[in-house]
C-alpha positions in Angstrom: -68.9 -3.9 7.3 -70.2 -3.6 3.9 -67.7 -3.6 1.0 -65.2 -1.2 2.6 -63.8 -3.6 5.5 -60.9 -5.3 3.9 -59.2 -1.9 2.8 -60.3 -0.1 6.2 -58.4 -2.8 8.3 -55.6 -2.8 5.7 -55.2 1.1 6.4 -55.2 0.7 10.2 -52.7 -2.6 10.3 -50.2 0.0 8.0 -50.8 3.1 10.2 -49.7 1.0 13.1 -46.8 -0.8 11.7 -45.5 3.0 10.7 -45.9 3.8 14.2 -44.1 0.9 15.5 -41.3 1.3 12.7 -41.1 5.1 13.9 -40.6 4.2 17.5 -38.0 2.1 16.7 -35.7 4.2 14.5 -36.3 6.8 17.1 -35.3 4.7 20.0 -32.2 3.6 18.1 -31.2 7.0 16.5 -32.2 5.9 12.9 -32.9 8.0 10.5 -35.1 6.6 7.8 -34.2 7.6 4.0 -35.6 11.1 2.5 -38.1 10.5 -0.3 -34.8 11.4 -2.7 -32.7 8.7 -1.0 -35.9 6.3 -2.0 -35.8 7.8 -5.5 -31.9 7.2 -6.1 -31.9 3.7 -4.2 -34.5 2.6 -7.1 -32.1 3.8 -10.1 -28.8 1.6 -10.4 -25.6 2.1 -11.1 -24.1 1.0 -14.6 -20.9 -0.2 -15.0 -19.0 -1.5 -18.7 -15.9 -3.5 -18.2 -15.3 -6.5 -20.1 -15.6 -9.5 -17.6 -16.4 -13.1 -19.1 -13.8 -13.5 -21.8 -12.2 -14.8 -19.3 -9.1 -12.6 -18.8 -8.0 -12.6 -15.7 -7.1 -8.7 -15.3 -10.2 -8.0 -16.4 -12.1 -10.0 -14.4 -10.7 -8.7 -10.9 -11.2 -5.3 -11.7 -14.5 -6.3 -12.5 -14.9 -8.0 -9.0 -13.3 -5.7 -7.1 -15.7 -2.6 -8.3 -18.7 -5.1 -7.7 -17.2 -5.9 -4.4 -16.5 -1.9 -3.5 -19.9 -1.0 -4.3 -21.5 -4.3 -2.2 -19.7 -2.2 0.5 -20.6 1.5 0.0 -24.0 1.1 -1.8 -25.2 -2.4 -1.4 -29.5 -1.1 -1.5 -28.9 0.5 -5.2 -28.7 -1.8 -8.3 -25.4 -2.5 -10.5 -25.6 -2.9 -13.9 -22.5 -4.6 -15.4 -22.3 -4.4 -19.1 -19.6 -6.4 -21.1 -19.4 -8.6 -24.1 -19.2 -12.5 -22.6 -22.6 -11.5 -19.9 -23.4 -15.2 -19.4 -19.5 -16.3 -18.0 -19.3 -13.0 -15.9 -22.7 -13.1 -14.4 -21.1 -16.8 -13.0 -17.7 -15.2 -12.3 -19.8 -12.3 -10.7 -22.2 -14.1 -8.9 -22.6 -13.5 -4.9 -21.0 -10.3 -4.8 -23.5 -7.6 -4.7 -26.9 -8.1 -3.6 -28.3 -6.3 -6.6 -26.6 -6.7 -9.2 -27.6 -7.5 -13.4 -25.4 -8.7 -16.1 -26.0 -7.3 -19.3 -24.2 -6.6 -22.8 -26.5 -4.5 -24.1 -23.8 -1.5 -24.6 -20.9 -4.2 -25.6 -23.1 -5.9 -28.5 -24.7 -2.9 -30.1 -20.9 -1.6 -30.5 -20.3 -5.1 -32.4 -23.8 -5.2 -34.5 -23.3 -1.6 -35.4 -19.3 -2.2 -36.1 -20.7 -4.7 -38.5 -23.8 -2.8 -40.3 -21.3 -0.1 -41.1 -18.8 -2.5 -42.6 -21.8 -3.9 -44.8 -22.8 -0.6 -45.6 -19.6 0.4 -47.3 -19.5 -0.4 -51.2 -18.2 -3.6 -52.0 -14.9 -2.3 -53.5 -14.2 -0.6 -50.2 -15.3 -3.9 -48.5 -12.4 -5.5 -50.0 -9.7 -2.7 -48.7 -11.3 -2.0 -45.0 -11.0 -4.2 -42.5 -13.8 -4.5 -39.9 -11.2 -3.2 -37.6 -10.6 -0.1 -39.5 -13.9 1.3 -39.1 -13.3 4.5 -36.7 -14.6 4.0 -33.2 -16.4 7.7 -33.1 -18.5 6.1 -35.9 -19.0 2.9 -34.5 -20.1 5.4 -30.9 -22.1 7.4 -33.4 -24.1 4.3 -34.0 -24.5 3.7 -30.5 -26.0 6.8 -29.4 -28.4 6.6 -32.3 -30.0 3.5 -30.6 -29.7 4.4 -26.8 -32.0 7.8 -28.3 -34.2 5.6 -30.2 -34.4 1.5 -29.2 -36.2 0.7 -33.0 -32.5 1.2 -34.3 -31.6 -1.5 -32.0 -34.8 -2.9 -31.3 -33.0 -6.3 -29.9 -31.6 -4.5 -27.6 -34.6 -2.8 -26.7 -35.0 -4.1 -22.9 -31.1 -3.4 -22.4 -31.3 -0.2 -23.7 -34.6 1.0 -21.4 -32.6 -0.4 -18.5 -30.1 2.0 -19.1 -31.9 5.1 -20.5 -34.8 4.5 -17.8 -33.5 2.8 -14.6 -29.5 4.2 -14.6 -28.6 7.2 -12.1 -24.6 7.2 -13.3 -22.2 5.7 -16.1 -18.8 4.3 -15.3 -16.9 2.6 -17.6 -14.2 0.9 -15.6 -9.9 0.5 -16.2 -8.0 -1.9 -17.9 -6.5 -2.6 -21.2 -9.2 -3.9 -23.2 -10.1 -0.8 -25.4 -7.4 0.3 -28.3 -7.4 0.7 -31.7 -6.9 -2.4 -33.0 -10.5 -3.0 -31.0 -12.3 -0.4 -32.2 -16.0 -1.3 -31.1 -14.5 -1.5 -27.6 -13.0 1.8 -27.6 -16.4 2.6 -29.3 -18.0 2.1 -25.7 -16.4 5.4 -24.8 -19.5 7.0 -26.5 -22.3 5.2 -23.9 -20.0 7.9 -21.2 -20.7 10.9 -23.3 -24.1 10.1 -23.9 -24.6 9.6 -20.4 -23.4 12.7 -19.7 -25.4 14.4 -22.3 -28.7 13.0 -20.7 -28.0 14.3 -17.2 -26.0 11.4 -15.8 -22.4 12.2 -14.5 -19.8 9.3 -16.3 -16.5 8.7 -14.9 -13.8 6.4 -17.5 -11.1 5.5 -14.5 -7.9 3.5 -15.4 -8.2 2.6 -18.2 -5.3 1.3 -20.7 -5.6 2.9 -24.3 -2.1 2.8 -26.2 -1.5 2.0 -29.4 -3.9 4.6 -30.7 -3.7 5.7 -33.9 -4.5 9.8 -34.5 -8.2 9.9 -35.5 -8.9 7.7 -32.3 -6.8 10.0 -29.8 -9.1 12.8 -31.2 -12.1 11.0 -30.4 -10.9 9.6 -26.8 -9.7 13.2 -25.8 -13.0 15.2 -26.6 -15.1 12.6 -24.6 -12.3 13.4 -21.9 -13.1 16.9 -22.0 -17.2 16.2 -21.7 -17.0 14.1 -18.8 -17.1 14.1 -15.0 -13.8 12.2 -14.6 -11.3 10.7 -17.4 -8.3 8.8 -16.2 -5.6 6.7 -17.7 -3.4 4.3 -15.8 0.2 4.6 -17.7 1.6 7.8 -19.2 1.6 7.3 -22.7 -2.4 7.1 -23.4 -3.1 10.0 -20.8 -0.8 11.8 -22.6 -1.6 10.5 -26.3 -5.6 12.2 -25.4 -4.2 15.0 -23.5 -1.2 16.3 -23.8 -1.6 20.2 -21.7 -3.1 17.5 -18.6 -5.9 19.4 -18.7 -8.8 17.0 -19.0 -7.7 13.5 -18.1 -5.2 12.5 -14.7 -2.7 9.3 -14.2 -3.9 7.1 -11.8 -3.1 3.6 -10.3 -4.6 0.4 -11.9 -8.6 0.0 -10.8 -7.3 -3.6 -8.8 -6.3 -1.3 -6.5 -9.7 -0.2 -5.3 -10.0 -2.1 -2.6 -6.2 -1.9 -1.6 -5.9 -5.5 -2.5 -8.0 -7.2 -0.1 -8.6 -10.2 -0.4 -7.1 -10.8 -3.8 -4.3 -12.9 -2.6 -3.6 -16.9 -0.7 -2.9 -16.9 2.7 0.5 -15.8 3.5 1.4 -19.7 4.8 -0.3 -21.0 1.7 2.4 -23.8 0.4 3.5 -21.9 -2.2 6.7 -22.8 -4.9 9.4 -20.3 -4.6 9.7 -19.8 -8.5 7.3 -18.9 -10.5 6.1 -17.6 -14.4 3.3 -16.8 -16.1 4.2 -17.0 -19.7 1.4 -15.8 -22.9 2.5 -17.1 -26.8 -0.9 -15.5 -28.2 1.1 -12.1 -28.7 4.3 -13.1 -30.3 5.5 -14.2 -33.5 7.4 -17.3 -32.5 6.2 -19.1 -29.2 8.7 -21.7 -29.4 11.2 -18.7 -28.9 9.2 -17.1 -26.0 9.4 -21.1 -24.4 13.4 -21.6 -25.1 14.0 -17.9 -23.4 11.8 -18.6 -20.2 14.0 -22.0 -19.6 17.3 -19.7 -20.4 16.2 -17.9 -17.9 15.1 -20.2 -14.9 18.5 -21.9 -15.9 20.0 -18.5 -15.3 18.6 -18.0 -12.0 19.7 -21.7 -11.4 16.6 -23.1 -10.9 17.0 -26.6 -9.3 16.1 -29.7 -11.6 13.0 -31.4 -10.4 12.0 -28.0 -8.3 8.2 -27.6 -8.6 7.4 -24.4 -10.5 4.4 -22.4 -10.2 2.7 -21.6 -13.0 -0.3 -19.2 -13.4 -2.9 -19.2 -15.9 -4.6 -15.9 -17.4 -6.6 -17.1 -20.0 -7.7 -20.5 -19.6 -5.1 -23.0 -21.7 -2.7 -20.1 -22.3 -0.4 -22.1 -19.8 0.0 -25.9 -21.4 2.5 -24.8 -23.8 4.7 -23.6 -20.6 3.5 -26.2 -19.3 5.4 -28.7 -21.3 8.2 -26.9 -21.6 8.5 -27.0 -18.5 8.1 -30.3 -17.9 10.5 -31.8 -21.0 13.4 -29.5 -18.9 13.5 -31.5 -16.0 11.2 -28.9 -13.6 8.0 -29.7 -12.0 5.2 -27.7 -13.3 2.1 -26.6 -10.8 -0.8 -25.1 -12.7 -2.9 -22.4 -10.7 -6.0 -22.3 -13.1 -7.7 -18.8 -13.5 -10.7 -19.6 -12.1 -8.9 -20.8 -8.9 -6.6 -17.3 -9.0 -10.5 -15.9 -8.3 -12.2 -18.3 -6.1 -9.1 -18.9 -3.9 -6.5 -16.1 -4.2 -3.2 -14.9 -6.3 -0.1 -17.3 -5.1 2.2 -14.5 -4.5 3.9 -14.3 -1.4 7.0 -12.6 -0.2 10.2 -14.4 -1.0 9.4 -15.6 -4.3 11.0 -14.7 -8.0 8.6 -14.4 -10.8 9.0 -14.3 -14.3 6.0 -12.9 -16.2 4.8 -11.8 -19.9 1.5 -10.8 -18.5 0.9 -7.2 -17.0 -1.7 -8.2 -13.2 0.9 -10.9 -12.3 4.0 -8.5 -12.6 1.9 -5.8 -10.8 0.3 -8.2 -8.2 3.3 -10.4 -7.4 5.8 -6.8 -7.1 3.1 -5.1 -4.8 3.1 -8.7 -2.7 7.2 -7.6 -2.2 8.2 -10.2 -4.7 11.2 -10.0 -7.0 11.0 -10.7 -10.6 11.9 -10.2 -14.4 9.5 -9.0 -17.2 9.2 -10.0 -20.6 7.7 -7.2 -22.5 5.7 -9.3 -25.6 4.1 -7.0 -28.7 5.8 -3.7 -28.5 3.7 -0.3 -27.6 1.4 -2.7 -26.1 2.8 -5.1 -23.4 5.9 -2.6 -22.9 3.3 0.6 -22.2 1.7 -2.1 -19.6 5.0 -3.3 -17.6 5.9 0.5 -17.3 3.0 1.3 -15.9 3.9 -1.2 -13.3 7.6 0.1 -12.7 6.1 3.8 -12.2 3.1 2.0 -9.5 6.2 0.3 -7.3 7.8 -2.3 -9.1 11.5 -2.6 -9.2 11.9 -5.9 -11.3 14.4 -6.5 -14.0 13.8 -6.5 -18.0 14.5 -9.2 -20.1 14.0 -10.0 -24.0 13.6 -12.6 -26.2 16.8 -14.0 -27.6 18.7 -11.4 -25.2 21.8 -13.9 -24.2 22.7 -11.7 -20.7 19.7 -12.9 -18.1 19.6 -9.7 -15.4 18.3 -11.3 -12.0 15.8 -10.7 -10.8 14.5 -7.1 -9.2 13.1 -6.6 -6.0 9.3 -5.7 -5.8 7.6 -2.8 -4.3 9.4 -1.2 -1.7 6.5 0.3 0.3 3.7 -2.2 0.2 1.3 -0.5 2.0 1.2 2.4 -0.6 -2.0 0.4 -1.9 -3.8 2.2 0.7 -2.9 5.3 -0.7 -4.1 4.1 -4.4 -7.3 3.0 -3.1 -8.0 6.2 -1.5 -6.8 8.0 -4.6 -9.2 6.0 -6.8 -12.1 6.2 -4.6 -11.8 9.6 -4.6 -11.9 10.0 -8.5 -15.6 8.2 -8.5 -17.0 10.1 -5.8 -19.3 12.2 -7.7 -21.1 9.1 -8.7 -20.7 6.9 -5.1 -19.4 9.4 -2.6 -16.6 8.8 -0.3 -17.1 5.3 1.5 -18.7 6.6 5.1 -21.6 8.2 3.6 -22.6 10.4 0.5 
C-alpha cells in the first residue's frame, strides 16, 4: 500500500462512522448542530461576580447562575471571573461541566486602582485615598489592557480568554459594587467594552447604593450602552436612571432558579428561633449583642432553648455566639460552607432575627416571620427594603430602640419565586435564550 495506507483507511473508518452516526440521529429524530451552533458551543460564556471572599450572598448567586446555565447550556464554556478565584473554583466546583475560574477582570481593576494612585504626585498621595480614585478611571484602565495585553501583560492569558474565546459578558447581581469599592464598580467597564467589541453584556441585580455623583454618571451611561441594565432595590435604579429609561427593577439574582435547592429538608430538625447577627458594620458591637438579647428576651425566648445561628462570613458569628451563650440560651452554629453544601435552615414556623440582607430575604420567602436590624445606614437599610418590596412582611427594629415590635410574618405568596425566576430569565435571554431552546 505504499506510504498512503494509514491515511486511506483512516478516511474510510471516518466516512463510515459518519454514516453510522447519520443513521442514528435519523432514526431517533436528532438533529445534529449547524456549523454556527459548533462555532458558538466553542466560545464561552463569561461571567464576573465576586465568589471566594467568602460571603455567603455572593456565593449563591454565584452558584445558582453556574447551576442555571449547567441546565440550559451545559456544551458551552463559563468563565467566572472574581477577585478570591482559588476559594470559588472549590465553592464552584461540580456544577457545570465546563466551567473556568478566573480573576483576570477583578485584579486588573485592583493593579490599575493602584498604578493610578502611585501615579498621582506625592502631595496628592497624602489627600486621596485609594478609594477615592473614580471608578470610570479605574474602567478606563481596564479597557486599555483588554485592547492591548502589554498593558497588563500578567494578565495576558486572562485577557486572550476573554477577548478571543468569549461569545457574551454578564456581570451578575448583588451588593458587592459601590463607591466606597471603586475598582469593583470599575468592573462595570469589562460590560461596555464588551459591548463595544460586538458582544451583547447584560448587568442584572445588582446592588449599587451609596453612590456618590461622579459614579451615578458613570454607572448610568454604561446603562444606556448595554443589552440589559438592572438594579435590584429602588434607590440605585433610580440614582443611574431617574426617567426609567435605561435600567429596570428586578428581583434579587438567588432567585434564578426559583430557589431550588437552596434550602434543608422541610423535616430537617431545625430550632424554632433563629439570628444571624454581623458587628463588622457597626460602630459598637457590644451594642448590636445587648440589643439582639433585648430582643430574644422580648419575644420570650425560653432559657436553655437552642438558638440557631447562621454564619455569613466565616467567624462573623462567635461574638453572637458568646453572647448567646453567657445569656443562658443554647447556641447552634450553621457554618457557611454547610448553608452551601447542605441547605439554608429556614423552615416555616420559625422567627428570625437578622442584620444580614439573603437570610432576611431567604428565611421571609420560606414563610418565616422575623425582625430586621438595618446596620450602616444607605447601605444595609437600601438592602432590607429591597426585601420588604420582594415579599417580606417582617418587623424593624434598632439598636438601643427600648419598644421590641414582634415579629412580621414572611412572604405571603411563596410561590411568587416562580414568577421572579421567569422574570430574570427573561432579562438574560439575548445572551442564553429562554430555557427550552434558543
Amino acid at each position: 500500500m505504499g506510504g498512503t495506507g494509514i491515511p486511506l483507511w483512516s478516511n474510510a473508518k471516518r466516512t463510515f462512522w459518519n454514516g453510522v452516526t447519520r443513521m442514528y440521529n435519523r432514526h431517533n429524530g436528532i438533529t445534529p448542530p449547524s456549523a454556527d451552533e459548533i462555532a458558538r458551543r466553542a466560545r464561552a460564556h463569561y461571567l464576573i461576580g465576586e465568589a471566594g471572599f467568602p460571603n455567603y450572598g455572593d456565593e449563591i448567586i454565584a452558584r445558582e447562575w453556574v447551576k442555571y446555565l449547567a441546565q440550559v447550556d451545559p456544551e458551552v464554556p463559563v468563565i467566572f471571573d472574581c477577585l478570591c478565584a482559588g476559594p470559588a473554583a472549590a465553592i464552584l466546583h461540580g456544577l457545570h461541566p465546563k466551567l473556568t475560574v478566573v480573576d483576570t477582570v477583578a485584579q486588573l481593576c485592583m493593579t490599575d486602582r493602584e498604578r493610578l494612585w502611585h501615579a498621582l504626585p506625592e502631595a496628592d498621595r497624602a489627600s486621596t485615598a485609594i478609594e477615592d480614585i473614580p471608578a470610570e478611571t479605574i474602567g478606563a484602565e481596564l479597557c486599555k489592557a483588554l485592547d492591548d495585553e502589554g498593558y497588563g501583560a500578567r494578565y495576558a492569558a486572562g485577557i486572550r480568554l476573554l477577548t478571543k474565546k468569549t461569545q457574551d459578558l454578564h456581570i451578575i447581581g448583588g451588593g458587592y459594587m459601590r463607591s466606597v469599592w471603586n475598582a469593583n464598580l470599575a468592573r462595570l467597564s469589562a460590560a461596555l467594552w464588551a459591548q463595544l467589541h460586538h458582544m451583547p453584556a447584560v448587568v442584572s441585580g445588582v446592588g449599587l447604593e451609596p453612590l456618590n455623583a461622579a459614579d451615578r454618571v458613570y454607572a448610568a451611561d454604561i446603562a444606556k450602552q448595554i443589552t440589559a441594565f438592572s438594579c435590584r432595590d429602588i434607590p440605585s435604579r433610580d440614582a443611574i436612571d431617574p426617567g426609567h429609561t435605561s435600567a429596570t427593577l428586578a428581583p434579587d439574582d438567588c432567585f434564578v432558579n426559583a430557589l431550588d435547592g437552596i434550602y434543608l429538608p422541610d423535616d430537617a430538625p431545625l430550632p424554632r428561633t433563629m439570628v444571624c447577627m454581623q458587628t463588622d458594620l457597626v460602630d459598637d458591637p457590644d451594642a448590636l449583642l445587648r440589643h439582639m438579647v433585648n430582643v430574644l428576651e422580648a419575644w420570650h425566648v425560653p432559657q436553655g432553648e437552642r438558638i440557631g445561628v447562621v454564619e455569613c462570613i466565616p467567624y462573623d458569628s462567635q461574638n453572637a455566639m458568646q453572647a448567646l451563650g453567657e445569656h443562658g440560651w443554647e447556641p447552634w452554629l450553621y457554618p457557611m460552607q454547610d448553608l452551601l453544601e447542605r441547605g439554608f435552615p429556614a423552615q416555616a414556623g420559625q422567627r428570625w432575627l437578622s442584620t444580614r440582607y439573603h437570610p432576611h430575604l431567604l428565611a421571609a420567602a420560606k414563610g418565616c416571620s422575623g425582625t430586621f436590624i438595618a446596620v450602616q445606614p444607605g447601605y444595609y437599610d437600601v438592602k432590607h427594603n429591597a426585601v420588604l418590596r420582594m415579599g417580606s412582611r417582617w418587623t424593624q427594629t434598632c439598636i438601643g430602640q427600648p419598644d421590641i415590635p414582634q415579629p412580621g410574618p414572611g412572604f405571603a405568596d411563596p410561590s411568587v419565586r416562580f414568577m421572579y425566576r421567569d422574570q430574570i430569565r427573561k432579562q438574560v435571554a439575548p445572551l442564553y435564550g429562554m430555557p427550552g431552546g434558543r
